[in-house]
C-alpha positions as CSV (number, residue, x, y, z in Angstrom):
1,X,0.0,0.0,0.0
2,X,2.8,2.6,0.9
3,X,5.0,1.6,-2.2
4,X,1.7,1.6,-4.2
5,X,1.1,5.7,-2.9
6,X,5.1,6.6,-3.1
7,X,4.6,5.6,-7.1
8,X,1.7,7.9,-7.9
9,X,3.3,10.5,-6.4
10,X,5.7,9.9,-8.2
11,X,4.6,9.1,-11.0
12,X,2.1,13.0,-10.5
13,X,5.3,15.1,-9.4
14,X,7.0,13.6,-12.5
15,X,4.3,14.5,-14.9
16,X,4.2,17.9,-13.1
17,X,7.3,18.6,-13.9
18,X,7.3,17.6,-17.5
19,X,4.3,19.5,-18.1
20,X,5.9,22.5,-16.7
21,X,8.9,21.9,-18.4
22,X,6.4,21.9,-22.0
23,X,4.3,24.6,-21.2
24,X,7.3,26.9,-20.6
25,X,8.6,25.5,-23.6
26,X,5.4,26.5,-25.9
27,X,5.2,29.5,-23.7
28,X,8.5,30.6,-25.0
29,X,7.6,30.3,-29.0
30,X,4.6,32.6,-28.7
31,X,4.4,35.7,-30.5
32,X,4.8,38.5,-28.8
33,X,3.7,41.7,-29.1
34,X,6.3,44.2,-30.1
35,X,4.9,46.8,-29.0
36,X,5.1,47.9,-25.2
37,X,2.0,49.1,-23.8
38,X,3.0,53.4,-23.0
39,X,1.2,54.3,-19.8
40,X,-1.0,57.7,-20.7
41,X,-1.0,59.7,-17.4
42,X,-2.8,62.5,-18.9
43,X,-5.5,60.4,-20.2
44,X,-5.6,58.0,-16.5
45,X,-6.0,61.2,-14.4
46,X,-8.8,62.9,-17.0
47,X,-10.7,59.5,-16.3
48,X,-9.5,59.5,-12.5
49,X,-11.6,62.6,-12.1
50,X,-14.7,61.8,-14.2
51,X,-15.1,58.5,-12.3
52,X,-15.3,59.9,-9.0
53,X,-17.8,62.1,-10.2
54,X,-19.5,59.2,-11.8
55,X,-19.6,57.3,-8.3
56,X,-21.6,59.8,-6.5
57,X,-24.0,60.0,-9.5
58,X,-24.1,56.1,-8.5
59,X,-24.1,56.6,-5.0
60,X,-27.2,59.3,-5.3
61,X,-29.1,56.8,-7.5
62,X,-28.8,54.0,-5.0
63,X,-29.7,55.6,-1.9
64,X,-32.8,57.2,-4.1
65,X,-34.2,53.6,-4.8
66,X,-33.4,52.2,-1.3
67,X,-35.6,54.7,-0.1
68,X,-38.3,54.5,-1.8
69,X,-39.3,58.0,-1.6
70,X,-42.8,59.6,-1.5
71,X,-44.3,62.4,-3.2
72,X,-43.3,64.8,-0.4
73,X,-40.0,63.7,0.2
74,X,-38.7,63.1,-3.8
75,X,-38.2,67.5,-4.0
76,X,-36.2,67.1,-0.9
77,X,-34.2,64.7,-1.9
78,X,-33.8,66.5,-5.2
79,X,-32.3,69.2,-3.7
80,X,-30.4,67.9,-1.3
81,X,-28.7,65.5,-4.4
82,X,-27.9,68.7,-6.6
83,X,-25.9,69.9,-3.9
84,X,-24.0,67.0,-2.9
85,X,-23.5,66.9,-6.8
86,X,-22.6,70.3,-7.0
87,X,-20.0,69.5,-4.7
88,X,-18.7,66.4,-6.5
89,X,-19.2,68.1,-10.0
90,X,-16.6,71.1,-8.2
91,X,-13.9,68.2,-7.3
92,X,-14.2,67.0,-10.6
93,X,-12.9,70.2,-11.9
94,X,-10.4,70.9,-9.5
95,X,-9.2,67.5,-10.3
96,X,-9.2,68.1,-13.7
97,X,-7.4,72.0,-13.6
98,X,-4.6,69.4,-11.4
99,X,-2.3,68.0,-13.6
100,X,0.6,65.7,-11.2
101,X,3.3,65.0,-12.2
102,X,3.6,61.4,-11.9
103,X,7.5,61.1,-13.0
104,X,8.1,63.3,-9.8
105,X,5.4,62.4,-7.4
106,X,7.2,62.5,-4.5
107,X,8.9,65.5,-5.0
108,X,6.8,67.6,-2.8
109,X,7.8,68.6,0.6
110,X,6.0,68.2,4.1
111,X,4.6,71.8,3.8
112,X,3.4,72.0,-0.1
113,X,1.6,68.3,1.2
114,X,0.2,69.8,4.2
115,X,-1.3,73.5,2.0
116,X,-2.3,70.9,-0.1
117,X,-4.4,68.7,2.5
118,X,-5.3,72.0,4.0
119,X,-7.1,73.1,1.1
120,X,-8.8,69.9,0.7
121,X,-10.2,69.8,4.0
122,X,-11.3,73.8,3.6
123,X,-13.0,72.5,0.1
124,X,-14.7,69.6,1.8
125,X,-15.9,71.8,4.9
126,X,-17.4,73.8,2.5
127,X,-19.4,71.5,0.7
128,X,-20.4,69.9,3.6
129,X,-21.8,73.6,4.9
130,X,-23.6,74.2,1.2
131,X,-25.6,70.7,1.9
132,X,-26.3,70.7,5.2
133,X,-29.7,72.3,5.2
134,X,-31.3,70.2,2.3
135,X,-29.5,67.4,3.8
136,X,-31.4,68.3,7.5
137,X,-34.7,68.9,5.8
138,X,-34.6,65.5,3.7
139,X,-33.7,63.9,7.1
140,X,-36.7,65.1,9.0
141,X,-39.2,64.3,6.4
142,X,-37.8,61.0,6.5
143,X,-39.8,57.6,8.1
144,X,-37.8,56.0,11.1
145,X,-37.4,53.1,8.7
146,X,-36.0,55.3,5.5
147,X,-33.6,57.3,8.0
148,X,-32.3,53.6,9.6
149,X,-31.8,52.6,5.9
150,X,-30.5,56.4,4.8
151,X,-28.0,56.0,8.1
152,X,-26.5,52.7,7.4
153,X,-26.1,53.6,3.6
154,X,-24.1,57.0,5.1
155,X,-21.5,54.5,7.0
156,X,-21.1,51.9,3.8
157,X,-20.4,54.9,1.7
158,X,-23.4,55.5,-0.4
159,X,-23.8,58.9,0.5
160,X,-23.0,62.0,-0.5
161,X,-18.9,62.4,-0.4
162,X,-18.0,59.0,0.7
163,X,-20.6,58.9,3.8
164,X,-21.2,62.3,5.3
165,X,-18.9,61.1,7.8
166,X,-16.0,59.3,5.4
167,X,-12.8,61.2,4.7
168,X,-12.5,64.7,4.0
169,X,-11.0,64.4,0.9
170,X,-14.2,62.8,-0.6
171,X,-12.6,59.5,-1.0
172,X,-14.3,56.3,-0.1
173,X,-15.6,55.4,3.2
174,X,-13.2,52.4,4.6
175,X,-13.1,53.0,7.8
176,X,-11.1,55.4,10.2
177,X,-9.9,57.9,7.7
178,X,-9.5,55.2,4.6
179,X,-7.6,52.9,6.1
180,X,-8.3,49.5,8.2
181,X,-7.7,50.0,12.1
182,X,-4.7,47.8,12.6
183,X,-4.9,46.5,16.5
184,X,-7.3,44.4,18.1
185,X,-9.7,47.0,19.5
186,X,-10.1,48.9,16.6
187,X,-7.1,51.4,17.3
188,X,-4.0,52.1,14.8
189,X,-1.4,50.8,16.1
């Protein structure tokens, strides 16, 4: 029985081997193509910035069928979307009017980064000022029902900027500032 199992395995790790040995060898007489792929940073970052756009049109559109609004409440959603839109449709330009410089990305110092966060976080304060009224006024009008399903779609990221209570850049909602606690209760460590 043991001499029977030692041959298969053999035998298996043998034809392994060869087949490997084949493959590589086929592998190695395949055309390739010629040409490299060029990376086009210009056309990356144009589509960079529409898509984030593009994901709070999503976002808005998903939280607007969870709902299931009512007559009364559809306007104040409505205007509570156009200007979380508004806001998104203003990072999309500044986005756009930024053009990095990816060959020298980390060529910046600790104080250009920090203006540069600074004026994020100014931007984002803003917008989050600019909705907060319509934002209040959908929120009130809202069943105890809609606001646990409007609340829980807030902390997975489906509203507005990334959850009204995500990161301040806009950016997705993952957690404690975009990034997964490290340590065991939840702290960064």
């Amino acid at each position: 029985m043991f001499a029977r199992k030692f041959l298969l395995r053999a035998c298996a790790s043998g034809a392994l081997t060869v087949g490997g040995l084949f493959g590589h060898s086929f592998a190695a007489d395949a055309p390739r193509d010629t040409m490299p792929m060029k990376f086009d940073a210009a056309s990356f970052h144009k589509q960079f910035c529409s898509d984030h756009y593009a994901r709070h049109v999503g976002r808005m559109a998903y939280l607007e069928a969870k709902l299931s609004l009512n007559e009364t409440q559809r306007p104040l959603f409505e205007s509570w979307k156009e200007a979380v839109l508004s806001g998104a449709r203003a990072q999309e330009s500044t986005c756009l009017a930024h053009q990095p410089d990816f060959m020298h990305a980390h060529a910046h110092s600790i104080l250009e980064r920090q203006a540069h966060m600074k004026d994020r976080l100014e931007a984002r304060l803003a917008e989050i000022t600019a909705e907060e009224p319509s934002l209040k006024s959908l929120y009130d009008a809202l069943t105890p029902d809609q606001k646990q399903v409007f609340d829980r779609a807030g902390m997975e990221g489906h509203v507005g900027h990334g959850g009204h209570m995500g990161p301040p850049d806009g950016g997705f909602w993952h957690g404690h500032g975009g990034h997964a606690p490290h340590g065991p209760d939840g702290q960064d460590g």
